[in-house]
C-alpha positions in Angstrom: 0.0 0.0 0.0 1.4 3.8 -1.0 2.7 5.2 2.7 0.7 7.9 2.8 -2.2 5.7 3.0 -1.1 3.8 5.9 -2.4 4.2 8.6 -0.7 2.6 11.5 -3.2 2.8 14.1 -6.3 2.0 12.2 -7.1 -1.1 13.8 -10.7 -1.1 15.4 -11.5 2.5 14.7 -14.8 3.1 12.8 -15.0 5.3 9.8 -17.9 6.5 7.4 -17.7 7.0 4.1 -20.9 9.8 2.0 -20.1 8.9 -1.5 -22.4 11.5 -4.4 -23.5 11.2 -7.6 -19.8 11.8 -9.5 -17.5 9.7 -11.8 -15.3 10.1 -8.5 -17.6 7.1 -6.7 -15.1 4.7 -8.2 -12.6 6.2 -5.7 -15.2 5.1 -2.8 -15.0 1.8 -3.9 -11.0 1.6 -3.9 -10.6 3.4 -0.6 -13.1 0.8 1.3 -11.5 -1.5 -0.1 -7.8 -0.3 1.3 -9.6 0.6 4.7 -10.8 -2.5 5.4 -7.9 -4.1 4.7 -6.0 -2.0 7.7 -8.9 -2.8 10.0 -10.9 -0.1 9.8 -15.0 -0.6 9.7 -16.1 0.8 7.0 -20.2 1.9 6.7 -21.4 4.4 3.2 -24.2 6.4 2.7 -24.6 6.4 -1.4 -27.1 9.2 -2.4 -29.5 8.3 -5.0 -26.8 10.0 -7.7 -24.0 7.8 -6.2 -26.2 4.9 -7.2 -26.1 5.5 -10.8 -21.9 4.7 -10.4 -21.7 2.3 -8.2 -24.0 -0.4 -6.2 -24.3 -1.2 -2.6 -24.0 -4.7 -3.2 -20.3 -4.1 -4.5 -19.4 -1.9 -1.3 -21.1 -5.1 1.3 -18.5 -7.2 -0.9 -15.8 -5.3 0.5 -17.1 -5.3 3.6 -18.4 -1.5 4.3 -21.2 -2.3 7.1 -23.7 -0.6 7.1 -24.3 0.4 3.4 -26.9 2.9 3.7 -29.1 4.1 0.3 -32.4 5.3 1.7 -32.3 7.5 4.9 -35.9 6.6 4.6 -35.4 3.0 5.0 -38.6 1.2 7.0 -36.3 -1.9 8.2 -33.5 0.5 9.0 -35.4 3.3 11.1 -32.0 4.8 12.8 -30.2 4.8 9.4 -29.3 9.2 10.1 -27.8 7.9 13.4 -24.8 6.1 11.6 
């Protein structure tokens, strides 16, 4: 991994990731990727424009928990509190 993306006292610590409706979503999918992979837990919010580049499904691959897409969400009613 590049050095400046290593973070050497990631382990446990929680992080959350807002990814909008841009090409630049890729990046979200890379950088969950990397984070997880130090340790970090990883949870997105995608807005409804972020959906249109990239899926939920592919960020729950890489293990972001939770993967929230509709604040809305009936069987997630605390979603905003994430």
């Amino acid at each position: 991994m590049d050095a400046h993306l290593h973070f050497t006292h990631a382990g446990g610590k929680r992080l959350h990731l807002g990814l909008s409706g841009s090409v630049a979503a890729y990046k979200g999918i890379d950088l969950v990727r990397r984070w997880v992979e130090l340790g970090l837990e990883v949870g997105v919010t995608l807005t409804q424009a972020a959906e249109r580049f990239v899926t939920p499904y592919s960020l729950k691959v890489l293990g972001a928990n939770p993967v929230i897409s509709n604040m809305f969400d009936p069987d997630m009613p605390y979603a905003h509190l994430f």
